[in-house]
C-alpha positions in Angstrom: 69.1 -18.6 26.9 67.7 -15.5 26.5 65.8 -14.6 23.2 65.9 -11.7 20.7 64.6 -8.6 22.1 64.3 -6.5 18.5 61.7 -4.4 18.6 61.4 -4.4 22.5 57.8 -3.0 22.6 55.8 -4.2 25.5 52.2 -3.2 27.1 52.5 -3.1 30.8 48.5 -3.4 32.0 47.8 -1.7 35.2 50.8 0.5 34.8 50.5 2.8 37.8 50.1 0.3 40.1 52.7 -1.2 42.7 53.7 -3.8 40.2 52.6 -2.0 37.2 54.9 0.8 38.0 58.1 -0.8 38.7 57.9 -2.8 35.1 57.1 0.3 33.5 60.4 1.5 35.0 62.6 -1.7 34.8 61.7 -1.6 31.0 61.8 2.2 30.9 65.9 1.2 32.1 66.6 -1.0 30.0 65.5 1.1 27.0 62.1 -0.7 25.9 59.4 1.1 23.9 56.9 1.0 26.7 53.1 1.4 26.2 51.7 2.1 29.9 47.6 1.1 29.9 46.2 2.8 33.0 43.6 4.5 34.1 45.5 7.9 34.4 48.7 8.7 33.3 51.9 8.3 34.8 55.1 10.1 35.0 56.8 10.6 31.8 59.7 8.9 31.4 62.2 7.5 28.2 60.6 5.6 25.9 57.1 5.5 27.8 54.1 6.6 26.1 50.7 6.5 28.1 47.5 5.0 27.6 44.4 5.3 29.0 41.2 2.8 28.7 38.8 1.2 30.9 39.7 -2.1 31.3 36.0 -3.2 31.7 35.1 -2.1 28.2 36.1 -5.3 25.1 35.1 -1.8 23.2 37.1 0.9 24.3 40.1 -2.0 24.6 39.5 -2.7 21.0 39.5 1.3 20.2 42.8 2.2 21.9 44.8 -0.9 21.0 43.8 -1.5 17.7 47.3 -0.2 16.0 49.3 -0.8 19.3 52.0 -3.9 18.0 53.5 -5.1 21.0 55.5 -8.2 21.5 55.5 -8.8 25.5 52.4 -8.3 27.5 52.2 -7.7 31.5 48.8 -8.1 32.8 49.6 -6.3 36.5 46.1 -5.0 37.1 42.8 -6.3 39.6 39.4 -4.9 39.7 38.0 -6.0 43.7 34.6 -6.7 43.4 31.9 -7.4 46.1 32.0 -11.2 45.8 34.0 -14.1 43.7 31.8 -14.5 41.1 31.6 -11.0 40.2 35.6 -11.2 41.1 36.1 -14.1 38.2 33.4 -12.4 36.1 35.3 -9.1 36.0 38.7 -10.0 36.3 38.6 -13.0 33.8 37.0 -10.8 32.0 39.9 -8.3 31.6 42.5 -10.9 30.5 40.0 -12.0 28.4 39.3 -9.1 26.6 42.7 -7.4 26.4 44.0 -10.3 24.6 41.7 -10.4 22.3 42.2 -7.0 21.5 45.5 -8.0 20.6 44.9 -10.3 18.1 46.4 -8.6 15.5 49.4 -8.0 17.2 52.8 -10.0 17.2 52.6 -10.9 20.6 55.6 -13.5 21.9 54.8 -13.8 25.6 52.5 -12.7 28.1 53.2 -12.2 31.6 50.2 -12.5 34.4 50.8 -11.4 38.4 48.3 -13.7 40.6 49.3 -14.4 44.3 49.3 -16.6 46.7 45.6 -16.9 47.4 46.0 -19.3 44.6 46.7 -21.9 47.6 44.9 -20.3 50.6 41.3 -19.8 48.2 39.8 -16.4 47.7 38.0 -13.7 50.1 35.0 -15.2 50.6 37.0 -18.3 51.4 40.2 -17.6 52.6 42.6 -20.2 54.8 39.8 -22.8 55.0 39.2 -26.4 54.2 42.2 -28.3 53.4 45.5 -26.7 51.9 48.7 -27.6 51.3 51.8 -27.3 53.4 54.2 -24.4 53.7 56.2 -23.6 52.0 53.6 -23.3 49.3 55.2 -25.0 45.6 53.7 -24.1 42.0 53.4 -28.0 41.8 50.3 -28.1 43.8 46.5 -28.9 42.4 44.3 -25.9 42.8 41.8 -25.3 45.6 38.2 -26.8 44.9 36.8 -23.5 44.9 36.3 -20.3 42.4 38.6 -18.2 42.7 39.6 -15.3 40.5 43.0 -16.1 39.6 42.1 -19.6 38.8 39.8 -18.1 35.8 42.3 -15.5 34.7 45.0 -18.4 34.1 42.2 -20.5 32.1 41.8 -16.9 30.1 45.5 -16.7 29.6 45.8 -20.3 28.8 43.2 -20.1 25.9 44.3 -16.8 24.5 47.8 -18.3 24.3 46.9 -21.8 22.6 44.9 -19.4 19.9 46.5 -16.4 19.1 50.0 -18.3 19.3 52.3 -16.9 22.4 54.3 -18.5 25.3 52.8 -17.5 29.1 54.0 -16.9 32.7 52.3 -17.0 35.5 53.7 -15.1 38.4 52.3 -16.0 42.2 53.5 -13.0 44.5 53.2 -12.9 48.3 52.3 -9.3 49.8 53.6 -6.4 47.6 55.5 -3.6 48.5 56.1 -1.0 46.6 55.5 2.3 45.3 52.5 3.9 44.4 49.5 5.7 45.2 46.1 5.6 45.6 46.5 1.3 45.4 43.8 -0.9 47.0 46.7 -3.5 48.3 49.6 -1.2 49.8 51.0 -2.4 53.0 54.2 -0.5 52.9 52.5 3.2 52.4 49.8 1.9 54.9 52.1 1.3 57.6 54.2 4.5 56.9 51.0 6.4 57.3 50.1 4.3 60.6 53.9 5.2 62.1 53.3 8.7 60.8 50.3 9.3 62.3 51.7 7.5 65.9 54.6 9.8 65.8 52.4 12.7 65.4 50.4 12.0 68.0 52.5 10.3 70.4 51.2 7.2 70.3 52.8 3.8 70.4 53.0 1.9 66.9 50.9 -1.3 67.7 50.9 -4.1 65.7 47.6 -4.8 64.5 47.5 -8.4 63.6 47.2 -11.9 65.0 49.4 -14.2 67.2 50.4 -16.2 64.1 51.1 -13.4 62.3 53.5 -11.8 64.9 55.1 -15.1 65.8 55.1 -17.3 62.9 57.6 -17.4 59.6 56.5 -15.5 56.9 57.8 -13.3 53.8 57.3 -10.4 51.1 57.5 -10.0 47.7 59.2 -6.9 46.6 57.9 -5.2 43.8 60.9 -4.7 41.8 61.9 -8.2 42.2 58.4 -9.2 41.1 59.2 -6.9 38.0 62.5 -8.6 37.4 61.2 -11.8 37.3 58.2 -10.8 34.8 60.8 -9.2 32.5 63.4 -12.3 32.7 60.9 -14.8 32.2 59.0 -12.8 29.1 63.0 -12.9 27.5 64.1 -16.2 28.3 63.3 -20.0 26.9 63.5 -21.4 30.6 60.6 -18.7 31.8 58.3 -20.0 28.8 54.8 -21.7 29.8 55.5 -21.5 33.2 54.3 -20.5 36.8 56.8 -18.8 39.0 55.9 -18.1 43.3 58.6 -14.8 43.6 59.3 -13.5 46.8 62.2 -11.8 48.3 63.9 -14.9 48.8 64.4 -14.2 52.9 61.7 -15.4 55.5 61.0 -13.4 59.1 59.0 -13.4 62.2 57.0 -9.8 62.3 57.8 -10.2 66.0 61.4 -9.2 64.7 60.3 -6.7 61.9 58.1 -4.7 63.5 61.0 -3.0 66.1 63.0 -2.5 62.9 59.8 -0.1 61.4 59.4 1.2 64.4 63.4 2.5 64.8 63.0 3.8 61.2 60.4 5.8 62.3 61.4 7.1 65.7 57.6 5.4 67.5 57.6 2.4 69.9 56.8 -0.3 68.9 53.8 -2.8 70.5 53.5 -6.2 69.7 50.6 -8.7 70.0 49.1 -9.0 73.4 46.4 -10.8 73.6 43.9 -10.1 70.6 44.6 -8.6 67.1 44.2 -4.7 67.1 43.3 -4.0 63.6 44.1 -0.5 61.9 40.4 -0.1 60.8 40.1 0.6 64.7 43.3 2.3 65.6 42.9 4.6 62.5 39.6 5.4 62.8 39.0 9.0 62.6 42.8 9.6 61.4 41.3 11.6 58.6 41.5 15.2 59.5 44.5 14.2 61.5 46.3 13.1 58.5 44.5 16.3 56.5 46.5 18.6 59.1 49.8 16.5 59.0 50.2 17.0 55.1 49.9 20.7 55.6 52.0 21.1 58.0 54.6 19.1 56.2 53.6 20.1 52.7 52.9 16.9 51.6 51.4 15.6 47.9 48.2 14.1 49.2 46.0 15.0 52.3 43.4 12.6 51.4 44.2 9.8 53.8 41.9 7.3 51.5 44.8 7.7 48.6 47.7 6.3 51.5 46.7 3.6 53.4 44.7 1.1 52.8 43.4 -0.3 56.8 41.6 -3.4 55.4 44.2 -4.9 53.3 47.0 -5.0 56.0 44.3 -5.8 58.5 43.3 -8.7 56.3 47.1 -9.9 55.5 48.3 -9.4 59.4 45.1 -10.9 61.0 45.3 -14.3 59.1 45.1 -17.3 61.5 47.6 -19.2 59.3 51.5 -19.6 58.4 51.8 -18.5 54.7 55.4 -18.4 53.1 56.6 -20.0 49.9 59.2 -22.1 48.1 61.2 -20.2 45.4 63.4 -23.0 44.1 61.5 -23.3 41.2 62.7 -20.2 39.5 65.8 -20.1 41.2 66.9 -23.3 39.2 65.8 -22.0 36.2 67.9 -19.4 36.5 66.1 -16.4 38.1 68.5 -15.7 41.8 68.0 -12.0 42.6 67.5 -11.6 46.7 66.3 -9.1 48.5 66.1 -8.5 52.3 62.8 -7.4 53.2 63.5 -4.9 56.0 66.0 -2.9 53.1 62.5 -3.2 50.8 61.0 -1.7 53.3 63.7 1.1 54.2 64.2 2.0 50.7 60.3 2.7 50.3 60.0 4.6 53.1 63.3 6.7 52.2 61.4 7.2 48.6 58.2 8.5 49.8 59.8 10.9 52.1 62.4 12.5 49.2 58.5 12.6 47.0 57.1 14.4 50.2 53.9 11.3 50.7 54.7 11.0 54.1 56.4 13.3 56.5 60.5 13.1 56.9 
């Protein structure tokens, strides 16, 4: 049953993010006041109004929030740090302190995006020891080990038994979406990878591991990951809960990768023998890149702001099967689906009408 949404004010954290962004225009749709906290401002949009603070600072949080009244909060935003305690130190931190900037505020519901190294354990200690069987289900105890998320929820947990409002939690597998600039962006980082093949004539290799290319897997799409933050911030059954959200299909990157490959007009390589990561392939691509964007007059010729090597080395490389159970949300009442290979065609199609990668 959903609830009242009068006023429908919300503070979207992390707004020009992946997931940030599409909340910020899911709300922006459905004709919510929006108040987007980023570092920079976004585009403008109805009913949208930017913010900018440092989400490090309880001070400058304190100073740019302290007549903001909003009553739905979406934390969307990560800070990567060199290790896991700094990790839980900073990004605890954040929740923390946001919320309790918000004190005075008539906050209903609060909405945090985590992921699915909630069950494979952090960096520093990811896929090892002893984890649970895919598909991975919210029902399962956490890891014996820090891990940022972990302390963000316990953040989230106490702000909500003080200052009064219900929570969801909101476990995403790899996000693709749109934005730029992002530390975690395996769609643009691919485009640019296929991009820079084509350019060069150069096969599109796959840069990951054996598992990877032959085991089951899937991807969350970010305006599904949206959706489900907005449905289960406005309904009873989302209340107090925590939510895995993918796309709701599962595939073998053995089968995907052809299908990028077609979009893009490159031949595609598969695994032979070892990984191949992109931190190696794409070594160098720099000037390269730098070149490309003039010639095609693109929006950014600073190949750092596109893709981001490490993160699709790091998701592609792992040695372990990692997909998830929706049913969970699904019986509540959340059933979008999305096919990942139209994700990932209608991202590329956007960043070629924006002119971020060549057409």
């Amino acid at each position: 049953m959903t609830t009242s949404l009068e006023p429908r004010t919300a503070l979207v954290v992390g707004a020009s993010g992946i997931t940030g962004s599409a909340v910020v225009d899911q709300l922006s749709a459905a004709g919510w006041q929006v108040l987007a906290l980023a570092r920079r401002s976004g585009p403008a949009l109805p009913g949208v109004r930017w913010i900018q603070a440092d989400l490090r600072s309880a001070a400058d949080l304190n100073r740019v929030l302290a007549s903001e009244m909003p009553e739905r909060v979406f934390f969307t935003a990560w800070s990567r740090q060199n290790s896991e305690e700094l990790n839980i130190e900073v990004n605890g931190g954040m929740v923390r302190d946001l919320l309790a900037a918000l004190a005075h505020a008539p906050v209903r519901h609060v909405a945090l995006v985590t992921g699915l190294k909630h069950y494979l354990g952090p960096f520093e200690a990811y896929g090892q020891g002893i984890m649970p069987d895919t598909p991975f289900s919210e029902d399962e105890p956490r890891l014996d080990v820090a891990n940022f998320y972990y302390a963000q929820e316990d953040e989230l947990f106490a702000a909500s038994a003080r200052q009064g409002f219900t929570w969801s939690v909101h476990r995403s597998h790899t996000v693709i979406g749109h934005a730029v600039g992002n530390l975690m962006n395996m769609g643009l980082t691919l485009a640019a990878q296929a991009a820079l093949c084509r350019n060069l004539g150069m096969p599109f290799v796959f840069p990951g591991s054996a598992t990877q290319w032959n085991g089951v897997t899937d991807m969350t799409d970010a305006t599904i990951l949206a959706e489900q933050m907005v449905w289960a911030a406005t309904t009873t059954a989302g209340a107090n809960e925590a939510f895995n959200v993918v796309n709701g299909d599962v595939f073998r990157w053995r089968a995907m990768w052809p299908k990028i490959a077609a979009y893009f007009g490159v031949e595609p390589v598969g695994f032979v023998d070892e990984p191949r990561p992109l931190e190696v392939q794409m070594a160098g691509m720099e000037p390269v890149w730098a070149e490309l964007a003039a010639a095609h007059n693109l929006v950014e010729s600073d190949l750092g702001r596109i893709a981001s090597w490490w993160h699709t080395d790091a998701d592609l490389g792992r040695n372990i099967e990692v997909f998830t159970d929706i049913t969970k949300s699904r019986l509540a009442g959340f059933t979008p689906h999305h096919r990942t290979i139209d994700s990932f065609t209608a991202l590329f199609d956007r960043y070629r009408a924006e002119k971020i990668i060549p057409g």
